[in-house]
N, C-alpha and C positions, 0 to 999 in steps of 0.2 A: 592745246591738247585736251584732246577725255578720254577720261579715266573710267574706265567700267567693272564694276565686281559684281561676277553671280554670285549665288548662293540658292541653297536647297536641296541640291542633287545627292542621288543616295537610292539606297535601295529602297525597292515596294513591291509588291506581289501583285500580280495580274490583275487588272478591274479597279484597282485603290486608285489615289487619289496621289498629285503629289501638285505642291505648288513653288515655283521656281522665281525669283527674284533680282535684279540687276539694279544697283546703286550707282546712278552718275555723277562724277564730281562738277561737269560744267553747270555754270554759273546761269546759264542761258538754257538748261533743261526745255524747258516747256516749248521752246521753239525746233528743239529737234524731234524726225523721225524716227522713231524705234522699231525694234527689231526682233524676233528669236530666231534665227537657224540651227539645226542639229547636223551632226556627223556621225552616223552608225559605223561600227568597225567592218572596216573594207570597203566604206561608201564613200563618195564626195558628200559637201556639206550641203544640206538643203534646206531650203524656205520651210518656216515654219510660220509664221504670225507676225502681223506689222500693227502701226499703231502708230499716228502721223500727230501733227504737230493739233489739229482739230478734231482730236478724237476717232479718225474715220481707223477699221477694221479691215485686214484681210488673211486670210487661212489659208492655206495646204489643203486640199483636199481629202488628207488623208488623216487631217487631224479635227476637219470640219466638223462640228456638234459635241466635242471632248474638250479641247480646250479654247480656252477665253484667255484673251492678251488684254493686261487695261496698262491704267497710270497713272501715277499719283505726283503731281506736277510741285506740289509743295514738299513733298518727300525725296524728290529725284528719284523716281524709283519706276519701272517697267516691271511689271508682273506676268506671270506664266500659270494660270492653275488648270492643271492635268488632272480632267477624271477617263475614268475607265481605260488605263492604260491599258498595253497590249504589250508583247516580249517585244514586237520589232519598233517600240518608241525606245527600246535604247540605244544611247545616242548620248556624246557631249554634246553639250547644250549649251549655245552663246548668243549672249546679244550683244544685239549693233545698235550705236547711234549714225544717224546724219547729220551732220551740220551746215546749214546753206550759209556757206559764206557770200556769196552774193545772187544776185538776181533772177541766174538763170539754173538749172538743174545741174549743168557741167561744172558749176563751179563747188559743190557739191563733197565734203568729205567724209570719207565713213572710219569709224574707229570699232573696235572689236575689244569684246572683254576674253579671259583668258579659257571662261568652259567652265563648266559643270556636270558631272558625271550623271547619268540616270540611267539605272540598271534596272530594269522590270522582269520577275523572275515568273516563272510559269507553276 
């Protein structure tokens, strides 16, 4: 099993900055896919930023040129840092790992930390 804790989440005023954090306890970090998806109130949860076992990048369109996903592989750690937020990036905020347990994509399991709140106020 992995174990995922955000942290960061919190208020911040329109345009600011905010930078969001997820701690894995697996042992084998560096080999998984990471994640952010968010959940706005009243929305499903959606793609937010990825960040693969070799470094590769991918964004939301809607978060495109704002924020940066990286990872600090000796840390266990997946990073979030949010500029120029806007009211409708609020949103719980969760990451995912992957972990390939074998060869092929299907075989493939994803674990979920519990959210992190981000409230961007106007």
């Amino acid at each position: 099993q992995v174990q995922l804790v955000e942290s960061g989440g919190g208020l911040v005023q329109a345009g600011g900055p905010r930078r969001l954090s997820c701690v894995a306890s697996g042992r084998t970090f560096r080999s998984y896919d990471m994640g952010w998806f968010r959940q706005a109130p009243g929305k499903e949860r959606e793609f937010v930023a990825t960040i693969d076992s070799g470094f590769s990048t991918n964004y939301a369109e809607s978060v495109k040129g704002r924020f940066t996903i990286s990872r600090d592989n000796a840390a266990r750690t997946v990073n979030l840092q949010m500029d120029s937020l806007k009211p409708e990036d609020t949103a719980v905020y969760y990451c995912k790992a992957r972990a390939h347990i074998g060869p092929v994509e299907a075989s493939a399991m994803d674990f979920w930390g519990k959210g992190t709140l981000v409230t961007v106020s106007s």
